[in-house]
C-alpha positions as CSV (number, residue, x, y, z in Angstrom):
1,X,0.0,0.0,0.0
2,X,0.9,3.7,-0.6
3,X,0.7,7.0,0.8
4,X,0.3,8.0,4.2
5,X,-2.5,10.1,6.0
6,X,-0.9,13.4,5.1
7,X,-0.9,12.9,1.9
8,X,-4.6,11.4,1.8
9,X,-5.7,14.7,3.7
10,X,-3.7,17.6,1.1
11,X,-5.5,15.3,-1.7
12,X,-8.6,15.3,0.1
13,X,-8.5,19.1,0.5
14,X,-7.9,19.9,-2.9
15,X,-10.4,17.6,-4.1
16,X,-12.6,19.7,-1.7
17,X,-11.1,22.9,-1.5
18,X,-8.7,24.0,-3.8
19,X,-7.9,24.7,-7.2
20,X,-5.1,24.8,-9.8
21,X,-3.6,27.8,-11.7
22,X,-1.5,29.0,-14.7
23,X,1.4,30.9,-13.1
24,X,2.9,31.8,-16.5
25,X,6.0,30.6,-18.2
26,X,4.0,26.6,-18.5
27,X,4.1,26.8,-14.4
28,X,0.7,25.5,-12.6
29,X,0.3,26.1,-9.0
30,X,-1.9,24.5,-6.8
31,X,-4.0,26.7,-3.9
32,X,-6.1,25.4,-1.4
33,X,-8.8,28.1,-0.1
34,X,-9.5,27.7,3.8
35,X,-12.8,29.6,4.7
36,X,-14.4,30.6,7.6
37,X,-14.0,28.0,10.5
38,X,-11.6,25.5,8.2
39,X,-9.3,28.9,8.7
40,X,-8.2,26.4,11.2
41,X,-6.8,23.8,9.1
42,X,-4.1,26.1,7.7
43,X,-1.0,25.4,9.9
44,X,-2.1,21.3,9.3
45,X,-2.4,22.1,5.0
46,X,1.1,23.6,5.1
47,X,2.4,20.5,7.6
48,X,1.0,18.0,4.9
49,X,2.4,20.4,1.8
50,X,6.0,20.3,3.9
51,X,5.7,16.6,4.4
52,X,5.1,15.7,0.3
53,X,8.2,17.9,-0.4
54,X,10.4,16.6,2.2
55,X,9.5,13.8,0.6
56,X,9.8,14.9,-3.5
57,X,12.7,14.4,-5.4
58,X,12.4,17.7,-6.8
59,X,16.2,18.0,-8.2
60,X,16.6,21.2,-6.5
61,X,19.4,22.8,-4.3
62,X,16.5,25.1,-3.0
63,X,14.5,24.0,-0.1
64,X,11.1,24.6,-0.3
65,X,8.6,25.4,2.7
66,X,5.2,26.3,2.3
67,X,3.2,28.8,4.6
68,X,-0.5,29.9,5.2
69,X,-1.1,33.7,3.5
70,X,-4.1,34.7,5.8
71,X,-6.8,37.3,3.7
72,X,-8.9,38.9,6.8
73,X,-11.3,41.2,5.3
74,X,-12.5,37.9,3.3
75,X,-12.6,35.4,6.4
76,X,-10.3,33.4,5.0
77,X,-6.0,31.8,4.3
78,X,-4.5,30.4,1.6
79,X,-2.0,28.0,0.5
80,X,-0.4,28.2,-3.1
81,X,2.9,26.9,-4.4
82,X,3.9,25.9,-7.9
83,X,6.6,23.2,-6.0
84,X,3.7,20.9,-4.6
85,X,1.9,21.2,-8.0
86,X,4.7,19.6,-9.3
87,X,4.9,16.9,-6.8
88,X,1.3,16.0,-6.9
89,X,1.6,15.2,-10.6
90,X,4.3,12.4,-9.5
91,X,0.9,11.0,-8.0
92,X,-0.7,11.5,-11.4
93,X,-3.2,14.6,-9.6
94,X,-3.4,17.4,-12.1
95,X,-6.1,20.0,-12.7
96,X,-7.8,17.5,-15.0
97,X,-7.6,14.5,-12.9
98,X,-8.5,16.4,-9.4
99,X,-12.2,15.0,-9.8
100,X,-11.7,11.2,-9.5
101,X,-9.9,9.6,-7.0
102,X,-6.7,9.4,-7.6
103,X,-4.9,6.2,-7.8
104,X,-2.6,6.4,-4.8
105,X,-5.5,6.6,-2.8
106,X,-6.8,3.3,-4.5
107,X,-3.5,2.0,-3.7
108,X,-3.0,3.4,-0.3
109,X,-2.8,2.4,3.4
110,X,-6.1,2.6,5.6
111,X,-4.9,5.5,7.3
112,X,-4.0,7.4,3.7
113,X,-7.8,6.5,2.6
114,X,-9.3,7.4,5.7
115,X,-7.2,11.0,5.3
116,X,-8.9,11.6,2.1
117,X,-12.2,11.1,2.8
118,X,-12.0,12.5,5.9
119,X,-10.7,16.1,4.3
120,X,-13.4,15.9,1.3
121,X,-16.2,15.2,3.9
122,X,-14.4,17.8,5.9
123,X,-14.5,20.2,2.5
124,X,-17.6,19.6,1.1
125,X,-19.8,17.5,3.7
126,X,-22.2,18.3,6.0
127,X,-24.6,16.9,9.1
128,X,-27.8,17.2,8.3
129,X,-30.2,17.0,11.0
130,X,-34.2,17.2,10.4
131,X,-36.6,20.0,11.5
132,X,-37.7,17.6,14.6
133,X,-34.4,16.1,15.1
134,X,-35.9,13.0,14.2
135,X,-33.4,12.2,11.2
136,X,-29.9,12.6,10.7
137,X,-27.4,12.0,7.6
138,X,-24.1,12.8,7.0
139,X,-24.0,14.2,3.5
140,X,-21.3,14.2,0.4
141,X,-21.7,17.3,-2.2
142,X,-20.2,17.5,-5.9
143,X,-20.8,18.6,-9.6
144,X,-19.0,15.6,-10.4
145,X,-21.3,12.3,-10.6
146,X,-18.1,10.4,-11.2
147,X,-16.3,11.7,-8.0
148,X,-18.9,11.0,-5.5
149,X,-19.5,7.5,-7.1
150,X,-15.9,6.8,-6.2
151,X,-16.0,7.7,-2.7
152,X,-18.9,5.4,-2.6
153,X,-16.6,2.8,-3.7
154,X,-14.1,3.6,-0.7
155,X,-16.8,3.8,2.1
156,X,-18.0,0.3,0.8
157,X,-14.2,-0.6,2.2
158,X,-15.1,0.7,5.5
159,X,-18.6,-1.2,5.9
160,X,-20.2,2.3,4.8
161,X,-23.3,1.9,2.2
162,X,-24.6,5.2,0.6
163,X,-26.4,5.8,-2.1
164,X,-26.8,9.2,-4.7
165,X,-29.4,11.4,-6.0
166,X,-29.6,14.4,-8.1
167,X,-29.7,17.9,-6.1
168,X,-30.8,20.0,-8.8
169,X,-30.2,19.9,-12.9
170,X,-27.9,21.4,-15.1
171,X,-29.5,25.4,-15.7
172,X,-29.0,29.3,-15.8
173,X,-29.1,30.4,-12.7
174,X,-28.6,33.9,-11.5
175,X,-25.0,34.4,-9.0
176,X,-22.9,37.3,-7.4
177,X,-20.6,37.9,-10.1
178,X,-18.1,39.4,-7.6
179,X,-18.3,43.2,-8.5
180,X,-21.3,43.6,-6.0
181,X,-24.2,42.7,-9.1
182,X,-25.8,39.7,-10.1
183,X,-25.5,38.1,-14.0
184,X,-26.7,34.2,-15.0
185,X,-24.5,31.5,-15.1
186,X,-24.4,28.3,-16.5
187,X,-24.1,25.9,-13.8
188,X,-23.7,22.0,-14.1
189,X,-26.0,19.5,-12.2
190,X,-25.8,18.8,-8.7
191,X,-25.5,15.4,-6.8
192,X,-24.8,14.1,-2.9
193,X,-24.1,11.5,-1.2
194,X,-26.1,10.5,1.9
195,X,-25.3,8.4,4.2
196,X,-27.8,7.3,6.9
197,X,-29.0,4.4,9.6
198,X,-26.2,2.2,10.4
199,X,-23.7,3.6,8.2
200,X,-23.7,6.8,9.1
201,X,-23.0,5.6,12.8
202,X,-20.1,3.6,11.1
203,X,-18.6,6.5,8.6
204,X,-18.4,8.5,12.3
205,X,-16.3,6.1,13.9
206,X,-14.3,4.8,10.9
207,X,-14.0,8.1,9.0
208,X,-15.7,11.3,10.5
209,X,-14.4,15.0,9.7
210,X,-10.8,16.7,10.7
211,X,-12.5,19.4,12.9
212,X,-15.0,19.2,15.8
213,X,-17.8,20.9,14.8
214,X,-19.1,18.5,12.3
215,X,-18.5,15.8,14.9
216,X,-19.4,17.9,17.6
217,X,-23.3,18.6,15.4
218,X,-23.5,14.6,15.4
219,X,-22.5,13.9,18.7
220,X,-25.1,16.5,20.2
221,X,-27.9,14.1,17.8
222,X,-26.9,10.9,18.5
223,X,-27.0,12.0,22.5
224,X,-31.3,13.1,22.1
């Protein structure tokens, strides 16, 4: 098996959160976007990002270290470097493969599997507890169909049984455009991933998220 759960959890968190970008001169960084209360994941991002290029045979006399750049009128930090772009494509993850699992984690230990998830959940998840408090899921979000039938594929591994359903079609829909107006937008079809009953009780003791308030929102159900 490969990997390790650091780099399971920087793969999970671009999956989740981050992006990739043309720096000029053929150069593609990768940037992870930490928001609100996963501002708190930023000193852990930069451990993993250190970790894969201690790790890199980068031929390079320079040594590389990665750091959190922290935005605070925008409630949020960032992490970009060109260097761990380049190492991640050693693994094969590139902007055009970022939406399937990538094959180390196929390959990889228990712990580097259960780092990815628990980043993308972490990312992109959420608790969802009904109006009464009577129901509870754990839920998966994506564009990408293909993604979240892969992470289906790695819960099975963990005794975790989901299934998938359509959030909302493909259509125009009307967004921010980031100058303070509104214009419409062609936005792709939406899918989750719910996980309920006796999985969800499993995913939160195999799997669960990387900071407490997730767990936290579960725990405080699962005690009523």
């Amino acid at each position: 098996s490969e990997g390790n759960r650091a780099l399971g959890e920087l793969l999970g968190l671009i999956t989740g959160d981050g992006h990739f970008t043309n720096r000029g001169r053929g150069k593609q960084a990768v940037v992870v976007n930490l928001w609100g209360d996963d501002r708190a994941l930023a000193d852990r991002t930069a451990a993993c990002m250190n970790v894969l290029l201690a790790r890199a045979s980068l031929n390079s006399a320079r040594a590389y270290g990665v750091h959190p750049v922290a935005v605070p009128d925008r409630n949020m930090v960032f992490l970009r470097s060109v260097v761990v772009a380049r190492a991640l494509a050693h693994y094969g993850f590139t902007a055009a493969t970022k939406h399937q699992v990538p094959e180390v984690v196929w390959r990889g230990s228990e712990e580097c599997v259960r780092g990815y998830l628990r980043a993308l959940f972490q990312s992109d998840g959420t608790v969802n507890v009904s109006s009464r408090s009577r129901s509870c899921s754990v839920r998966l979000a994506s564009s990408q169909r293909r993604l979240l039938q892969d992470v289906q594929q790695l819960l099975a591994n963990f005794g975790v049984f989901c299934r998938i359903r359509a959030r909302r079609p493909a259509a125009e829909r009307l967004m921010p455009d980031g100058q303070g107006g509104r214009r419409s937008y062609r936005c792709k079809a939406d899918y989750e991933l719910i996980v309920e009953g006796e999985s969800r009780e499993r995913f939160m003791r195999e799997v669960g998220f990387l900071l407490p308030l997730k767990n936290e929102r579960y725990a405080a159900w699962a005690a009523d």
